[in-house]
PyMOL CGO cylinders between C-alpha atoms (Angstrom):
from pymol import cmd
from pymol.cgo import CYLINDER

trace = [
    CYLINDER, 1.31, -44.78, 23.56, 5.25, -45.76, 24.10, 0.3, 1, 1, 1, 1, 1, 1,
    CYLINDER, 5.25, -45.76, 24.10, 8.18, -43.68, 23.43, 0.3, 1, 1, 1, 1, 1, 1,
    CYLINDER, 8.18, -43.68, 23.43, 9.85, -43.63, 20.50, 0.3, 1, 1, 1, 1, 1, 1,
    CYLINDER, 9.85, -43.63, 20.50, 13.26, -43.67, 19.82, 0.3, 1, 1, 1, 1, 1, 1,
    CYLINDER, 13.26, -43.67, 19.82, 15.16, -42.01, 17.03, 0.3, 1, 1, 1, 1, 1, 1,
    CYLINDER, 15.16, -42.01, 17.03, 18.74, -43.64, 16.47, 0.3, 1, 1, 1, 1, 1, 1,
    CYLINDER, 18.74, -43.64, 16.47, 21.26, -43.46, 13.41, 0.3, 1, 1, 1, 1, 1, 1,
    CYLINDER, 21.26, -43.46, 13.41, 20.78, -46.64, 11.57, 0.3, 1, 1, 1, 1, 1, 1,
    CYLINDER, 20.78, -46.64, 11.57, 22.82, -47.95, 8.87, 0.3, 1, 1, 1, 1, 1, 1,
    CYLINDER, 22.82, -47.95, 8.87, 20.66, -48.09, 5.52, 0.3, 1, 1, 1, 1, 1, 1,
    CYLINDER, 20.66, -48.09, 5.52, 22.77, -51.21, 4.51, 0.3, 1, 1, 1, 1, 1, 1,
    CYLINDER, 22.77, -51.21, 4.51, 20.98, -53.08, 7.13, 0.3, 1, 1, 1, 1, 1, 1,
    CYLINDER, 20.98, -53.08, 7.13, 18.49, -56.00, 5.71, 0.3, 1, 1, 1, 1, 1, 1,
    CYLINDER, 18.49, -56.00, 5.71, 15.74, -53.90, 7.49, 0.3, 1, 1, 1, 1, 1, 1,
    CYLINDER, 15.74, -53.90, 7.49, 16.48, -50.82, 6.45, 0.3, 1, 1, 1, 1, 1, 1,
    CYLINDER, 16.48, -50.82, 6.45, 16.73, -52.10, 2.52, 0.3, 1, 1, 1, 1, 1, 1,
    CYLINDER, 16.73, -52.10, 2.52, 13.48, -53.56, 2.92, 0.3, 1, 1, 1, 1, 1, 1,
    CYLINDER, 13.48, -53.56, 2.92, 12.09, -50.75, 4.37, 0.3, 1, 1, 1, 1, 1, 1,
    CYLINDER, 12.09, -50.75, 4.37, 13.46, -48.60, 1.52, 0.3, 1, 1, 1, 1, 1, 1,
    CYLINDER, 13.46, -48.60, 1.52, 12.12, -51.05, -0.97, 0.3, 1, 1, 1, 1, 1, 1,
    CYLINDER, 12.12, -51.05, -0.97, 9.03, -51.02, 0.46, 0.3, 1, 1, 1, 1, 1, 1,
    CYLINDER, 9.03, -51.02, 0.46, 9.00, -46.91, 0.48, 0.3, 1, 1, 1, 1, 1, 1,
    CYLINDER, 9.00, -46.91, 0.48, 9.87, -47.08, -3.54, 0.3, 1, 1, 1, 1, 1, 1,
    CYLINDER, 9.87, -47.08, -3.54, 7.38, -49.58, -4.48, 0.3, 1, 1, 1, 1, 1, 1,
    CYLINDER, 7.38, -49.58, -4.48, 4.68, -47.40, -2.89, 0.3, 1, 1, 1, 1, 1, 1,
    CYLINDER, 4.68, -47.40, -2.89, 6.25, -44.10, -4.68, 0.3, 1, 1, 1, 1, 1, 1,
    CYLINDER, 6.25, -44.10, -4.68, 6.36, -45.75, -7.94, 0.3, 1, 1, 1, 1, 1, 1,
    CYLINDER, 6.36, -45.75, -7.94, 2.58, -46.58, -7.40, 0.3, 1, 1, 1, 1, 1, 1,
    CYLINDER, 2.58, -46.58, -7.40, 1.03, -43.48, -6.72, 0.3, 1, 1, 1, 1, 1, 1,
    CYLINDER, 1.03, -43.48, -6.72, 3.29, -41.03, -8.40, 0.3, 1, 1, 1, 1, 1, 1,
    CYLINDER, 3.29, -41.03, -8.40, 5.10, -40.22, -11.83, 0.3, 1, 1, 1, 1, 1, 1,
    CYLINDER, 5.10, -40.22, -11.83, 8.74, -41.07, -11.64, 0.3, 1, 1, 1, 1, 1, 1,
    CYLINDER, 8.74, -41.07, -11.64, 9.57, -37.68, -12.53, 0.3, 1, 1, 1, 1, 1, 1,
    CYLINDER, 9.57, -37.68, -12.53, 7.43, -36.47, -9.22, 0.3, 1, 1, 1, 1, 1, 1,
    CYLINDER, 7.43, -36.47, -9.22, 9.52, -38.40, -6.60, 0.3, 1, 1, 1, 1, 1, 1,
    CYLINDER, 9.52, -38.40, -6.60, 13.62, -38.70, -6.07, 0.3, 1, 1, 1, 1, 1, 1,
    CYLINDER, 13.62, -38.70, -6.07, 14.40, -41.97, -4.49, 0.3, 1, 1, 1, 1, 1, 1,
    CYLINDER, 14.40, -41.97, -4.49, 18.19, -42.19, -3.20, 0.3, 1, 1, 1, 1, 1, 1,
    CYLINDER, 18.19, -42.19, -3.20, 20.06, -45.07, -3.93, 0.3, 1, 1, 1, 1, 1, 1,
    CYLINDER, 20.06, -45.07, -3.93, 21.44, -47.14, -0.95, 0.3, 1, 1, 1, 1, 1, 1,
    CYLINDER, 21.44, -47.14, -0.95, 25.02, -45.56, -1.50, 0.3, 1, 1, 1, 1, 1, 1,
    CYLINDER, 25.02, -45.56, -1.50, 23.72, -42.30, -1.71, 0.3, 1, 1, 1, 1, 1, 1,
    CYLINDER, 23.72, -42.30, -1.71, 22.49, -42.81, 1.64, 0.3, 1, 1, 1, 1, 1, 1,
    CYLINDER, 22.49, -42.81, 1.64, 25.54, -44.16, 2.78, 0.3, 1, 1, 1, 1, 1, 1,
    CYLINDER, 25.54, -44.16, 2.78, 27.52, -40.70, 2.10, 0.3, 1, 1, 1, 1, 1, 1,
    CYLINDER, 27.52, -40.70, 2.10, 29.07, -39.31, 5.31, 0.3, 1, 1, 1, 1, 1, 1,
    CYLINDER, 29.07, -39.31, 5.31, 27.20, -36.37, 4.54, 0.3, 1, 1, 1, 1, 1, 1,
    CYLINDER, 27.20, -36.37, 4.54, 23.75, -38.01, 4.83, 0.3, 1, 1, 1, 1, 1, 1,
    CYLINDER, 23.75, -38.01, 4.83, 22.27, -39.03, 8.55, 0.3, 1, 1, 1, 1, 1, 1,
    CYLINDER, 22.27, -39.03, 8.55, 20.00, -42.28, 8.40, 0.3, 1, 1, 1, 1, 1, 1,
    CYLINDER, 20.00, -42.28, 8.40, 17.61, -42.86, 10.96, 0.3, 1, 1, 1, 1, 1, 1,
    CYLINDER, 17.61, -42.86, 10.96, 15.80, -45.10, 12.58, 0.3, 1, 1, 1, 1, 1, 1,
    CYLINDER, 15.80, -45.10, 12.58, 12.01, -44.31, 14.63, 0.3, 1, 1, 1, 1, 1, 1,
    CYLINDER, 12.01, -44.31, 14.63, 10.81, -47.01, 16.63, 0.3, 1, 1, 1, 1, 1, 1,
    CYLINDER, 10.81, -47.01, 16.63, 9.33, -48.54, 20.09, 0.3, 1, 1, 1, 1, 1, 1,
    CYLINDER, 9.33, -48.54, 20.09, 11.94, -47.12, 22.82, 0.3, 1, 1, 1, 1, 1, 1,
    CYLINDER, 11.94, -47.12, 22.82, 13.08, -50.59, 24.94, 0.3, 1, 1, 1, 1, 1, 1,
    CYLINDER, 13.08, -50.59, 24.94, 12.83, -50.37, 28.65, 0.3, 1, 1, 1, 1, 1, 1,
]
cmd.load_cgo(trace, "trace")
């Protein structure tokens, strides 16, 4: 298995909108929308909030 790495990540990023996309489309599939609180890409922007990024550590 390889490392991961955990770095903030700025959810602006085409990635990380796609990947947030992705996570809503799923939510709104399985749940209610009154069982699940998406945050809008400016709420996740907020100094206040820390976005990050898992993946594959780079040697």
């Amino acid at each position: 298995m390889s490392p991961a790495s955990i770095q903030p990540r700025d959810p602006a990023l085409p990635e990380a909108l796609s990947l947030i996309q992705q996570r809503d489309a799923y939510l709104n599939s399985i749940y209610p929308p009154d069982s699940h609180h998406q945050m809008s890409k400016a709420v996740l922007m907020q100094t206040h909030i820390q976005f990050l990024n898992v993946g594959k550590k780079h040697r």
